[in-house]
N, C-alpha and C positions, 0 to 999 in steps of 0.2 A: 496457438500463438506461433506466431514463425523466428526463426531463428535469429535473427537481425535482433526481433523485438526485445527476445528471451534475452540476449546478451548484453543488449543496451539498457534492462531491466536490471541484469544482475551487478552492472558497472554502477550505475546509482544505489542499488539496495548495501554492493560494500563498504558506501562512504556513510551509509546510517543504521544500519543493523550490525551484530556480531557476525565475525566472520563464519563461523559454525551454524549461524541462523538465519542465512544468505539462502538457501536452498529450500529451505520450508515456506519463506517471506515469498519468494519467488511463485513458488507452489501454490501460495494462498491467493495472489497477484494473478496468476493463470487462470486459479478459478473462477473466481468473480470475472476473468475477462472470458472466458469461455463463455459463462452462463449471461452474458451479456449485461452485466450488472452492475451499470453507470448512474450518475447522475443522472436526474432527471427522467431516468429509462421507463420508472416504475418497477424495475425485478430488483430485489433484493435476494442476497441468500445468507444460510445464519450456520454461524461455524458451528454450530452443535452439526451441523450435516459434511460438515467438511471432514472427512477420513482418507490422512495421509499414514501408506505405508512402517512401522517402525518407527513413527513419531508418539510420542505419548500426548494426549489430550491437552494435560496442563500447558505443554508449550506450544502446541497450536491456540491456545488463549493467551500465553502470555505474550508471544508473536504478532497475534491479531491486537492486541492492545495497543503494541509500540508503533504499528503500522495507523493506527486511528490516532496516535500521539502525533505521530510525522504528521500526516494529513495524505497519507498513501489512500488509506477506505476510513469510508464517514459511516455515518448512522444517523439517521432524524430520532431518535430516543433509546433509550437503552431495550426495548422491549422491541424494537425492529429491530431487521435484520440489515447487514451491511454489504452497501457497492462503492465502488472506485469515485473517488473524489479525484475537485479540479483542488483542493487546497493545498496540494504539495507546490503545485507549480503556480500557485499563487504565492507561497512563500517567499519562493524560491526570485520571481518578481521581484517581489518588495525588497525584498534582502540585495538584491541586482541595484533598485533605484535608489536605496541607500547609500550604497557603496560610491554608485559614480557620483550620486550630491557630494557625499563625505570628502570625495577625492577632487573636487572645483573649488574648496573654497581654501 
């Protein structure tokens, strides 16, 4: 992932993850986009294989949980494995067309 990406990545991850959980979210964000693991792609990959440095497991699961909460990575069932979803910035969308109804009437 290239540097621009990485930073414009880490600017959004500190407005929804812990500041201390910025760096792992990012990490996990890389991989799945390394391994080309989008929507639609058909690759998924499953954090049981993901092994970050000095990170303990439990919080690489608890990480990968908050980022499927946001809508950062999806999963089609608990038994697959997980790639990068459009739902963040669909959210993110709606939350937008909200705002400017909100703000017309």
């Amino acid at each position: 992932m290239e540097e621009s990406k990485k930073s414009q990545l880490n600017e959004i991850l500190h407005l929804y993850v812990a500041k201390r959980q910025v760096d792992v979210a990012s990490s996990l964000i890389e991989y799945f986009y390394d391994r080309d693991c989008f929507a639609r792609s058909g690759k998924q990959a499953f954090i049981t294989e993901v092994k970050l440095e000095g990170v303990p497991r439990a919080t690489i699961y608890r990480i990968a949980s908050r980022l499927e909460s946001l809508g950062f990575i999806d999963r089609e069932s608990r038994f697959s494995g997980y790639f990068l979803s459009h739902g963040f910035s669909t959210k993110r969308e709606a939350e937008s067309t909200f705002w400017r109804h909100l703000l017309k009437t």
